[in-house]
Residue, then its C-alpha position, 0 to 999 in steps of 0.5 A: x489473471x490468465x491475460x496481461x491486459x489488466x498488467x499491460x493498462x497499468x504499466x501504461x496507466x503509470x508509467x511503471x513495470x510491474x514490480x517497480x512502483x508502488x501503491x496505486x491508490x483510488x483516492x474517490x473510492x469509498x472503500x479507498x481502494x488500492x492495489x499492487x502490481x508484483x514483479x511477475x513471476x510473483x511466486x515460484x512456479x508460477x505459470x507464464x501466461x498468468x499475472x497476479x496483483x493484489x489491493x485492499x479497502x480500508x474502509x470494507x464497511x462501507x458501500x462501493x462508489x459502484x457497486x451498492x454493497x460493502x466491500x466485504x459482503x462483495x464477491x471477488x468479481x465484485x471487487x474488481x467491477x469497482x476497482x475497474x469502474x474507479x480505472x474506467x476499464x469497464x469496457x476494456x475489461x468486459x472481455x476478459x471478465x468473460x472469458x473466465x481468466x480472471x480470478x479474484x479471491x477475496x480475504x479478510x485480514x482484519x489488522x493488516x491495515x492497521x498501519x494504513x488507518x488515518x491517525x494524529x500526532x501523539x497517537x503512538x508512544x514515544x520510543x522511550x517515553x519521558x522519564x523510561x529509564x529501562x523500557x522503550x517501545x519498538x516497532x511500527x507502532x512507536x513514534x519515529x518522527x518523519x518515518x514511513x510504516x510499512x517499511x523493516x526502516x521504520x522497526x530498525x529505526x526505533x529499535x536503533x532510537x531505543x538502544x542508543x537512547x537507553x545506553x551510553x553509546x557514541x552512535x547515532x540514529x540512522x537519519x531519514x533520507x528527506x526526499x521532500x526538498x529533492x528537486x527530482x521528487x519535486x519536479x515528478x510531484x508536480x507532473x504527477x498533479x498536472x496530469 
């Protein structure tokens, strides 16, 4: 976007400088759209006066609350009128729409969400499953109880969980950081909620 007015309602909207939160998630949206806001300059030599964020469904396949196509037979455009219509900018955003400083390029990366898609317990192997005495699995998609995909922790850990698991080591799991009985995340959980 050749405008900061989208970036300028996010940080009010959330309460977060670009680059500093996290996913922002339209959880009504069929398509269960979300979207990033990058610390900007997001790529080198990127000019000033633009701003990039980039989002993602992980349901394409189905219609938009608003707009009565699936996601992936949108336009760029398209996409954003949803996204807009879910954040109630429509009106906000007409202008900017309008005077062509907004560029949205749509991709599809069919396995990039992968990790994202709803999922149960004992869907993933065990890091080294029972009676594996030379093999273990490692990465985003092996079992790391109370661990985040997403994150380099969540490979680091299984490999750590294999290694230490496999050999004769003294060493120890890096242990999760359990942020739910933290009073701080609490007590922002609940205004977060009340809102």
């Amino acid at each position: 976007m050749k405008d900061s007015t989208f970036q300028d309602y996010m940080e009010n909207f959330s309460g977060n400088v670009d680059g500093t939160g996290g996913l922002v998630t339209m959880t009504d949206s069929n398509w269960l759209m979300s979207i990033v806001i990058a610390r900007q300059p997001h790529f080198p030599q990127q000019p000033k006066d633009v701003k990039i964020f980039w989002g993602y469904g992980l349901y394409p396949d189905r219609k938009g609350n608003h707009v009565n196509k699936t996601m992936a037979e949108c336009t760029g455009a398209e996409m954003l009128e949803e996204l807009y219509y879910h954040l109630k900018i429509q009106g906000l955003m007409q202008p900017v729409t309008a005077s062509g400083k907004v560029n949205c390029i749509p991709v599809a990366m069919p396995f990039v969400d992968s990790l994202f898609m709803p999922r149960s317990t004992g869907d993933r192997p065990e890091v080294i499953p029972e009676g594996a005495t030379n093999f273990a699995f490692l990465g985003q998609f092996a079992e790391a109880p109370k661990d985040c995909v997403f994150t380099v922790e969540y490979s680091v850990r299984t490999a750590q969980m294999a290694v230490y698991g496999l050999f004769d080591t003294d060493k120890e799991v890096t242990p999760m950081y359990d942020s739910a009985h933290n009073p701080k995340y609490l007590l922002g959980a609940l205004k977060a909620i009340s809102r």
